[in-house]
N, CA, C and O of each residue as an XYZ file, in Angstrom:
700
protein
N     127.224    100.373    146.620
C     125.949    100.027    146.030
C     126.130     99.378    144.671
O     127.025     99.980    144.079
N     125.741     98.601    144.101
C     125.269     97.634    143.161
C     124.474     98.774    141.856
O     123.678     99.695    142.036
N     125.117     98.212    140.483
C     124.686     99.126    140.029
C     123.275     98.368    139.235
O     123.138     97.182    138.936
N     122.313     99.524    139.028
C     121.006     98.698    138.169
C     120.893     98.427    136.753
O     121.071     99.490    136.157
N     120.715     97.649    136.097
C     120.570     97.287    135.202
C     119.334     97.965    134.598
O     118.278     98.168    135.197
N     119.674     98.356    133.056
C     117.987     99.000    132.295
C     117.695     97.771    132.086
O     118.535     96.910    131.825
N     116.278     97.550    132.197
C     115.731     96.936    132.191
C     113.878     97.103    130.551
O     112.674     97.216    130.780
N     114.384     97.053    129.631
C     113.676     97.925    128.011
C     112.117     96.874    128.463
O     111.296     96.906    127.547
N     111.762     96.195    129.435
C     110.742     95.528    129.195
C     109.928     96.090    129.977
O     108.725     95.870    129.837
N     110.359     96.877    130.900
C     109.212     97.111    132.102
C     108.864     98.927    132.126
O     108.786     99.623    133.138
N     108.700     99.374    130.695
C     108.563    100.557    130.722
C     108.555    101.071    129.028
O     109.575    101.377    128.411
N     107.610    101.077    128.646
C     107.235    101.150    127.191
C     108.293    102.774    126.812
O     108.599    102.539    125.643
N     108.783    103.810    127.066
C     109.631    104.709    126.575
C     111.324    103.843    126.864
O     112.342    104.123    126.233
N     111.248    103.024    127.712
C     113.032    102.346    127.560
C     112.666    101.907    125.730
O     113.310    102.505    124.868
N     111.933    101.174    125.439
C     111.890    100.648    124.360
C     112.809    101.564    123.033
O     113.657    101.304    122.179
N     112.184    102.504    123.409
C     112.293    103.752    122.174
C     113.886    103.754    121.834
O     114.434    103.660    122.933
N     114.704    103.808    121.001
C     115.769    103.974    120.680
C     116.550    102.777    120.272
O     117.559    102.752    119.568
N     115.855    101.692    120.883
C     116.350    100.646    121.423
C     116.432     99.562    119.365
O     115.974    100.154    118.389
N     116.947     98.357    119.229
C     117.244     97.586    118.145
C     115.708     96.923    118.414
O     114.878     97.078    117.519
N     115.314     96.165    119.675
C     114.093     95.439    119.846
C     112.885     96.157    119.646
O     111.863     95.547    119.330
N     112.899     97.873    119.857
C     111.431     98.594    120.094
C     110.915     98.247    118.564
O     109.813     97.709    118.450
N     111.844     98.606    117.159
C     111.431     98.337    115.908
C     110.905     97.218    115.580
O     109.816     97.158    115.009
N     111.756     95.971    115.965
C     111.706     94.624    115.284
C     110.334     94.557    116.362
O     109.478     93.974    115.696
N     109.791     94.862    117.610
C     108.912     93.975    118.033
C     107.448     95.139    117.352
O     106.259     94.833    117.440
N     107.709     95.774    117.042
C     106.558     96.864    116.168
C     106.335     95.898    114.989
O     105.314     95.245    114.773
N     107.286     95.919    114.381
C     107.392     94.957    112.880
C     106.692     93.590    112.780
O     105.895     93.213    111.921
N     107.160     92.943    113.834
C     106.296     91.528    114.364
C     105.016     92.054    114.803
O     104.207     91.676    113.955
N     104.471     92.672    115.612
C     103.440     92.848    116.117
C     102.414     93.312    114.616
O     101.254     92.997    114.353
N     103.126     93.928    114.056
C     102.189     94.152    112.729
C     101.916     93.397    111.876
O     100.815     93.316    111.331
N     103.278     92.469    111.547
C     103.288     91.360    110.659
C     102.405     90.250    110.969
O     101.884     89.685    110.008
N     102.095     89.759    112.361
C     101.471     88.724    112.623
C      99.996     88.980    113.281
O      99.061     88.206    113.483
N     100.146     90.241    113.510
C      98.268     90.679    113.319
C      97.705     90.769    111.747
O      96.621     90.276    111.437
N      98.323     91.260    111.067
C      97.781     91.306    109.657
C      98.146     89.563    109.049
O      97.348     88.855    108.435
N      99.128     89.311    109.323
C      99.195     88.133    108.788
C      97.890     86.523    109.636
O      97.621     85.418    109.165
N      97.444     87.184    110.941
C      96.043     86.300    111.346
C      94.668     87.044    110.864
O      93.550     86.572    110.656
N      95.070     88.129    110.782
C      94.098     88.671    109.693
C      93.331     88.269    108.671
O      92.103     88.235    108.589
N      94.610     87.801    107.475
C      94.480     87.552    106.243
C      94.359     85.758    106.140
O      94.108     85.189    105.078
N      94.570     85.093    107.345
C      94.350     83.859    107.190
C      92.960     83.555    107.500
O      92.472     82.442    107.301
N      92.347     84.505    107.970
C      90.833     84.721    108.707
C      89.808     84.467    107.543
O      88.937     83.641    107.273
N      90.730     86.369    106.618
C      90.081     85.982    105.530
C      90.259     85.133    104.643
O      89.278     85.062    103.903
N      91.086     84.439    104.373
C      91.371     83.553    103.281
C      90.299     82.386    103.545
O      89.779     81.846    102.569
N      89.916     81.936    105.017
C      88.631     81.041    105.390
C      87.238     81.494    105.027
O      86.234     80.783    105.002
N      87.344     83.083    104.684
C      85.673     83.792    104.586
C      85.743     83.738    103.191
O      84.669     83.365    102.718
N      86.672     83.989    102.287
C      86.616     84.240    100.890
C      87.756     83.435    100.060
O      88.749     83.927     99.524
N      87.236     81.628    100.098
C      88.354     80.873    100.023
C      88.998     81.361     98.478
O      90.193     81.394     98.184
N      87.710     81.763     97.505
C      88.091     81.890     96.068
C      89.213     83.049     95.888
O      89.833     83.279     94.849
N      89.356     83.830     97.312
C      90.830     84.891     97.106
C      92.303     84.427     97.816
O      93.344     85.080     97.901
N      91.955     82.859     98.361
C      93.129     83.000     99.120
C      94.658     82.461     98.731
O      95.491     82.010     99.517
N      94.795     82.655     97.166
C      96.265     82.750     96.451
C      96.351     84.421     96.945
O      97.306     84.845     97.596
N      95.357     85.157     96.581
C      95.700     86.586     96.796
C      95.760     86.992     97.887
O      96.195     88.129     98.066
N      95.404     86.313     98.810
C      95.650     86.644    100.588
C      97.169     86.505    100.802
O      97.961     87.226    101.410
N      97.369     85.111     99.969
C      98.626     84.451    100.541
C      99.525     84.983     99.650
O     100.685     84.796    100.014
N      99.441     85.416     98.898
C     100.258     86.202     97.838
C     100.788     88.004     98.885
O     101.862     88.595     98.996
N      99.690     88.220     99.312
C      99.577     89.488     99.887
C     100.512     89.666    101.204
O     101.310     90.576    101.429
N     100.190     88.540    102.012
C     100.443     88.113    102.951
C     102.394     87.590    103.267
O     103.178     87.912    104.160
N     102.521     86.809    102.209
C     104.185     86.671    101.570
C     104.696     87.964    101.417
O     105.665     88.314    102.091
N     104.199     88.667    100.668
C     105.004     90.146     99.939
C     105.181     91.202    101.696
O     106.144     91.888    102.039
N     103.891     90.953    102.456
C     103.907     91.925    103.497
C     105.376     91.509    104.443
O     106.426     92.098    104.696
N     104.925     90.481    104.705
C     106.268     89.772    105.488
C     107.579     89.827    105.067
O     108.334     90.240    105.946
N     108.145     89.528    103.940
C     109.053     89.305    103.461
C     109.425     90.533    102.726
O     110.544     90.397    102.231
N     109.076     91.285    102.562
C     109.704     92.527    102.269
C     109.872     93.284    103.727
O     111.006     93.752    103.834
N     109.060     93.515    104.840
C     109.574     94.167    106.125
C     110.492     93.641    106.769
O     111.398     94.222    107.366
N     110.229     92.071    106.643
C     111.643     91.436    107.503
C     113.337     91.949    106.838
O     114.263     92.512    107.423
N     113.208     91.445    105.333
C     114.266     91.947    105.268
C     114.930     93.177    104.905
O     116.129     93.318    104.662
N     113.877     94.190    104.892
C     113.476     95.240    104.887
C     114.657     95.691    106.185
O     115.775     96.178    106.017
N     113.936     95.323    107.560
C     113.946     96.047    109.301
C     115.370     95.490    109.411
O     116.231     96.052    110.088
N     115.653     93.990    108.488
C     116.710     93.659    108.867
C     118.277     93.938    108.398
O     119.292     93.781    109.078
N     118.182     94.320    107.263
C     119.101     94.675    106.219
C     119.335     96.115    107.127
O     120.442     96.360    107.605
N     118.008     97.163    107.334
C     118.544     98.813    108.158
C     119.338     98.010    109.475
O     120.489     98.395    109.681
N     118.821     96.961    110.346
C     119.545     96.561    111.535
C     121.051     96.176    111.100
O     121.922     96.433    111.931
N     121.428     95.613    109.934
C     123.095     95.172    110.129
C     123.487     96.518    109.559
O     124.681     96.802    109.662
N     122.558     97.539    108.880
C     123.287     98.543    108.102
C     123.602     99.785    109.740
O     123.896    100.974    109.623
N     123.532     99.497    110.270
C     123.745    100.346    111.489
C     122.458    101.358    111.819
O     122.477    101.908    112.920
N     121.576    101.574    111.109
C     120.749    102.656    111.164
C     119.953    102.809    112.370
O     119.352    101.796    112.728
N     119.842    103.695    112.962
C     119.169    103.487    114.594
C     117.138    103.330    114.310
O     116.252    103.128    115.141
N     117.080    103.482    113.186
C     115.114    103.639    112.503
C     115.232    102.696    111.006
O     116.257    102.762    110.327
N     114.116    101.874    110.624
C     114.200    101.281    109.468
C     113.157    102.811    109.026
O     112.322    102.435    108.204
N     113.006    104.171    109.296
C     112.048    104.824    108.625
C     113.304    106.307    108.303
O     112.811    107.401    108.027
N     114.836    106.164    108.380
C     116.153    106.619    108.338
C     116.297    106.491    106.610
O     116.758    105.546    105.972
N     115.838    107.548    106.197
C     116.195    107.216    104.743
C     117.455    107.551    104.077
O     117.737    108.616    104.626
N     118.092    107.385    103.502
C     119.140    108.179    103.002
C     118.727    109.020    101.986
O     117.624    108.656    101.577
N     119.171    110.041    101.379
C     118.399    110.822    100.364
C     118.916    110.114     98.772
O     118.358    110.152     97.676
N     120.200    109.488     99.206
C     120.332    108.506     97.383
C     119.705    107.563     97.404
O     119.656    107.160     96.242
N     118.928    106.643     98.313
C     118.061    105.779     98.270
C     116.886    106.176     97.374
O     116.826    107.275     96.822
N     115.785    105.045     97.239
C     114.743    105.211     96.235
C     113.607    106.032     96.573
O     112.854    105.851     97.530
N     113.551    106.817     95.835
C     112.854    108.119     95.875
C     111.417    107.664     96.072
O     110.626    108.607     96.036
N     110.829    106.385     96.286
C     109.820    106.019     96.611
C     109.746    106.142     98.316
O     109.044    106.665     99.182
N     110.867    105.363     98.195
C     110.765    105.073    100.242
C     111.503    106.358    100.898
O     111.304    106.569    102.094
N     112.234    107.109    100.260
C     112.090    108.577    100.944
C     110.803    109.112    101.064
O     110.288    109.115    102.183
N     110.246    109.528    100.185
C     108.319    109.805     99.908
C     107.876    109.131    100.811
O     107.488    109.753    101.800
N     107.794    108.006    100.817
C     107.062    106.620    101.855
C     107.387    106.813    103.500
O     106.580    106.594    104.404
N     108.344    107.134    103.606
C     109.065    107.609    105.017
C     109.300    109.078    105.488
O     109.652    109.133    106.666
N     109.228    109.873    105.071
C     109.774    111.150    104.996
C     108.285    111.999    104.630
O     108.475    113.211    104.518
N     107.278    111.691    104.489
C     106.174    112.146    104.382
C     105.229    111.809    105.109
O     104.542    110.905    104.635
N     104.839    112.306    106.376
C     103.937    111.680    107.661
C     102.824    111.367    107.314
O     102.344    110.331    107.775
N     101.874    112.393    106.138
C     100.932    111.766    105.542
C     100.858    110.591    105.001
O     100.454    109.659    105.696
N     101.130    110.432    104.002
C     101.603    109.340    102.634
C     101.605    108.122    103.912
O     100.662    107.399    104.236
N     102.922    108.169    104.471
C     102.761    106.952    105.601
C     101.692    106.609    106.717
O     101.906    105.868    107.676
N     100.770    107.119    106.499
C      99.425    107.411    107.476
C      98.896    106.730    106.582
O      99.120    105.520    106.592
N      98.270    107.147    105.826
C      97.464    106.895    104.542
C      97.571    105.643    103.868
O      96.542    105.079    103.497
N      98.431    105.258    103.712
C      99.040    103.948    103.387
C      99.128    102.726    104.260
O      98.828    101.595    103.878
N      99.461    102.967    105.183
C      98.968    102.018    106.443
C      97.673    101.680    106.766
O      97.095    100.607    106.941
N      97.332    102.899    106.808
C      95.650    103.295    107.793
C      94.700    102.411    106.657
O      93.819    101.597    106.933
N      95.212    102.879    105.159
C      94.359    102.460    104.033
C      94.774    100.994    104.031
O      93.823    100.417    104.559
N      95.223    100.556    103.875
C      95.784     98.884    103.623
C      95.556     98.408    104.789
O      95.187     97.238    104.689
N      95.616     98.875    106.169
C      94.679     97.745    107.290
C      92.927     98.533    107.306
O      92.151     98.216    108.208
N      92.599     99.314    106.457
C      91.216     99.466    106.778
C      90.641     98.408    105.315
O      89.715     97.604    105.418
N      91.432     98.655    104.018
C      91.097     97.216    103.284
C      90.354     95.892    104.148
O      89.159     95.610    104.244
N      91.584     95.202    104.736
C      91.469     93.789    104.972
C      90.354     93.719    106.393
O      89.667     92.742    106.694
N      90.425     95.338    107.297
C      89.247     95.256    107.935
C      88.066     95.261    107.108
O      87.581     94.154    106.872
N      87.544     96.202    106.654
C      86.801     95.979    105.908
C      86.186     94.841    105.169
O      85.041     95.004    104.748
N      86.898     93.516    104.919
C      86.762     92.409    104.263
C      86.134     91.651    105.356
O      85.338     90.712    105.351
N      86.787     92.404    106.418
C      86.539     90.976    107.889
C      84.985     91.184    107.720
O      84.205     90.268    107.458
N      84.534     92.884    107.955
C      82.852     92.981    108.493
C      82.464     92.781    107.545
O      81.300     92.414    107.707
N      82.853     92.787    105.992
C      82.236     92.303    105.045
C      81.505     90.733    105.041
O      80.533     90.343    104.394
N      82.372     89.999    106.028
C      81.617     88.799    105.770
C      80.243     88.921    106.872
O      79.296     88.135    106.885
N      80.344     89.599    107.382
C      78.958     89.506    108.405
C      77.821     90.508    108.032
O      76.599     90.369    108.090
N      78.680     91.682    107.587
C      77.070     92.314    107.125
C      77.833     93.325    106.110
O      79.004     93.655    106.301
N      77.213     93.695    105.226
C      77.154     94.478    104.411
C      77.252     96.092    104.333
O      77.819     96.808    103.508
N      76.508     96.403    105.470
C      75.924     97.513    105.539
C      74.968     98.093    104.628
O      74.486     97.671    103.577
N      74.804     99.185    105.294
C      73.066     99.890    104.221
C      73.705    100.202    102.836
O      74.861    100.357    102.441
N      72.327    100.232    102.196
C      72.796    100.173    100.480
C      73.114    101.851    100.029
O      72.639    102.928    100.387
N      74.052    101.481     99.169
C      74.719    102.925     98.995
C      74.510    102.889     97.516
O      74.273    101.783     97.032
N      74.575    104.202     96.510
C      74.791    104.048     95.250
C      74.323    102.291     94.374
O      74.829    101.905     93.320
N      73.226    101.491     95.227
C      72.820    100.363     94.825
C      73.763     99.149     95.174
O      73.761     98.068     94.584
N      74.608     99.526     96.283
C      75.488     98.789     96.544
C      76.182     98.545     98.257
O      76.718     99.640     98.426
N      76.307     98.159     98.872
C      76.599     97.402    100.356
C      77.744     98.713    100.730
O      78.741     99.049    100.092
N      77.389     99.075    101.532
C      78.811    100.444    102.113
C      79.805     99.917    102.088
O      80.685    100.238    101.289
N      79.945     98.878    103.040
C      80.933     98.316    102.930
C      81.950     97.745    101.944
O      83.178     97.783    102.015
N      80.949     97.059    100.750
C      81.576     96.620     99.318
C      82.128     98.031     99.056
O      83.330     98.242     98.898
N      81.433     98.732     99.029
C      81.722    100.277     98.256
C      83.053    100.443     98.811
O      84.109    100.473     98.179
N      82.886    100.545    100.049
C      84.352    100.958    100.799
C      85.919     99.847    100.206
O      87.076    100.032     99.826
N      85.293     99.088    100.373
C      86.571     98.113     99.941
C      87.181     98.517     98.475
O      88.360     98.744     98.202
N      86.112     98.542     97.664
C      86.267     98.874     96.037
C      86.770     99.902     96.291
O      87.783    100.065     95.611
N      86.504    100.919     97.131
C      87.180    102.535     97.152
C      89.211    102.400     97.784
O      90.226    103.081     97.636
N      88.873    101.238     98.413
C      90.436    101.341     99.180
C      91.316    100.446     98.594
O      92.535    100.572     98.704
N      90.448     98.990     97.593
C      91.373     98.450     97.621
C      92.720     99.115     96.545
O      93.788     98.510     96.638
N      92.672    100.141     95.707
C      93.556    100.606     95.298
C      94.765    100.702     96.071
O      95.778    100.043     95.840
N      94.585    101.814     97.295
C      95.751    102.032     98.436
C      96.254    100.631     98.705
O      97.483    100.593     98.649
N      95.645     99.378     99.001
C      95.915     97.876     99.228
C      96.777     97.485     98.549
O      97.677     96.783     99.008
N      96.705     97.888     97.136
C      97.657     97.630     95.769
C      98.785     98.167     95.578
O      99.758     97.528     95.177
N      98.801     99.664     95.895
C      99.894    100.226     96.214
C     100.695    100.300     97.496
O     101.697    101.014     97.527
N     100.471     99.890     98.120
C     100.985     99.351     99.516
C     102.060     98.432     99.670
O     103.105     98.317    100.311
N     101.135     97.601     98.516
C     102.149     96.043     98.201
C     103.245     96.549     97.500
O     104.423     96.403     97.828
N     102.688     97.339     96.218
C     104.093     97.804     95.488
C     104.831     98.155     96.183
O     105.927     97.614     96.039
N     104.717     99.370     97.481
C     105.635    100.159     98.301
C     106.346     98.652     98.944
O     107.576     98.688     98.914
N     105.868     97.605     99.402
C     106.651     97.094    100.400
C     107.292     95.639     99.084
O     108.115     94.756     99.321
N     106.627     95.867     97.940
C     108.301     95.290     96.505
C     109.048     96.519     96.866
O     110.263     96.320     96.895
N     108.770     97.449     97.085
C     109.799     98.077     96.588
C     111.224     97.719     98.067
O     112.422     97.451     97.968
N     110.432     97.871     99.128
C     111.257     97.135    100.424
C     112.185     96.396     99.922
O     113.342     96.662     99.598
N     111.471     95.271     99.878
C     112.378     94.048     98.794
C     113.510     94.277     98.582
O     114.561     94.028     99.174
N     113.162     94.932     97.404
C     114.027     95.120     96.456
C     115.459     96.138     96.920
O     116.602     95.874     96.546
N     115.108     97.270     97.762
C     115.907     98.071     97.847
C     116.596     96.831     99.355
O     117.801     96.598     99.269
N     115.997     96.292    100.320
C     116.448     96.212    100.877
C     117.600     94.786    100.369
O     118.555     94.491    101.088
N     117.282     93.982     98.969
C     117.954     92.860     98.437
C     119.365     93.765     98.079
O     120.428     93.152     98.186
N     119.403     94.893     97.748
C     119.992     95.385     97.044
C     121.432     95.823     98.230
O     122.644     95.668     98.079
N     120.909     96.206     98.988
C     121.584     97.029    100.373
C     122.135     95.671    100.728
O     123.359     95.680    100.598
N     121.697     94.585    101.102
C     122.026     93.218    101.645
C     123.227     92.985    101.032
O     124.176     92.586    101.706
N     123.353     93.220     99.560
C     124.126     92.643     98.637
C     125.606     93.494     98.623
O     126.793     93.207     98.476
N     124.903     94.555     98.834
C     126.283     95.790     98.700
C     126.961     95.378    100.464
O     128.185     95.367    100.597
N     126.211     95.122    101.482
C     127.048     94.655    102.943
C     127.624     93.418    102.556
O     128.650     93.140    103.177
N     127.329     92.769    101.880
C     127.968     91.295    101.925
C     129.151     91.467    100.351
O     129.854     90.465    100.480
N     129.411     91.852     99.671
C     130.557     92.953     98.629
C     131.301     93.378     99.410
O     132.487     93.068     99.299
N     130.776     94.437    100.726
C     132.141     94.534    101.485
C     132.470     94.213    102.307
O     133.395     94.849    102.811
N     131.926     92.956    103.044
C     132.179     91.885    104.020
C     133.357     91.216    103.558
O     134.376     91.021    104.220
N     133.042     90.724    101.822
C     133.955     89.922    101.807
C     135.276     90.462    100.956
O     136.308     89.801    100.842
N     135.092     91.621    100.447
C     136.314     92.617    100.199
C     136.716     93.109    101.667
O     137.631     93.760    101.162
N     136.802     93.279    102.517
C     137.308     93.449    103.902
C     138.301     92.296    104.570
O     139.299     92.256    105.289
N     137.051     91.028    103.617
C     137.937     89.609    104.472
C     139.108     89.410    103.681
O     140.161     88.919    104.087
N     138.797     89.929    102.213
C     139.954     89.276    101.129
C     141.476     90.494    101.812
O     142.624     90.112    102.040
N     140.969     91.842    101.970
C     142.097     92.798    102.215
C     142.842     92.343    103.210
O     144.030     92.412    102.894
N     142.617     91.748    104.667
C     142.999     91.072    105.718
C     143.292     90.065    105.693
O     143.887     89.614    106.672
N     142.945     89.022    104.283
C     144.223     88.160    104.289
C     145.152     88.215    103.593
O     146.051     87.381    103.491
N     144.988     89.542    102.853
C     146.381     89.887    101.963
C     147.288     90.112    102.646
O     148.421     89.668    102.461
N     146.710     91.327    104.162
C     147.967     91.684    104.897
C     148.520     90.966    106.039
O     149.564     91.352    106.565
């Protein structure tokens, strides 16, 4: 008998463990929020340096974020080490905090979407909805910081693999 091949596409738990289950989570998030924010940048043209500002930082800190844990061997980009930055341990290592932070930063930019169509009933002299946004966009702000901080830790990690890439290459042509 012929042996079978796994096959990670035709069964959403093959995924799990897998290098692709992360990166296609990562994309799937990146480019819903990122048609998101181009949506809004058409409803509220006077914000859309800050869409696209928002929008840059989201992307480009997860990519090389997911990608820097992928060459670092790690089987989860949510695998913290405990000498890493005591932000993204907190950020990862705390099921809340990472709920909250997500949930809050895509209920922001939702929020903006129904904002352009209705308001909702008046609250404290003011649109629920406005209210709501003013109430979240804080978490929105800190969100971004959390994913500089991606960036940064993950520029940093990049830099230390490629230090001993090429101290590895220099030792092997010594010998």
């Amino acid at each position: 008998m012929g042996e079978t091949k796994e096959n990670i596409f035709l069964f959403v738990p093959n995924i799990i463990g897998t290098k692709f289950g992360p990166m296609l989570d990562q994309l799937t998030d990146r480019a819903g929020t990122a048609g998101l924010m181009m949506t809004l940048a058409t409803f509220y043209p006077r914000y859309t340096f800050w869409l696209q500002m928002s929008m840059v930082i989201d992307i480009t800190g997860h990519w090389l974020y997911l990608h820097t844990c992928t060459l670092q061997g790690k089987t989860s980009h949510k695998f913290i080490d405990m000498s890493e930055n005591p932000i993204m341990h907190v950020y990862y290592t705390n099921k809340t905090v990472l709920f909250l932070m997500c949930a809050g930063n895509e209920a922001f930019y939702a929020t903006l979407y129904v904002m352009h169509f209705f308001t909702g009933p008046t609250v404290f002299g003011i649109g629920l909805f406005n209210l709501i946004a003013v109430l979240i966009l804080p978490v929105a702000v800190v969100k971004a910081g959390i994913t500089i901080v991606h960036l940064i830790v993950a520029s940093l990690n990049l830099s230390i693999i490629d230090v001993n890439e090429r101290a590895a290459i220099a030792e092997k042509q010594k010998n």
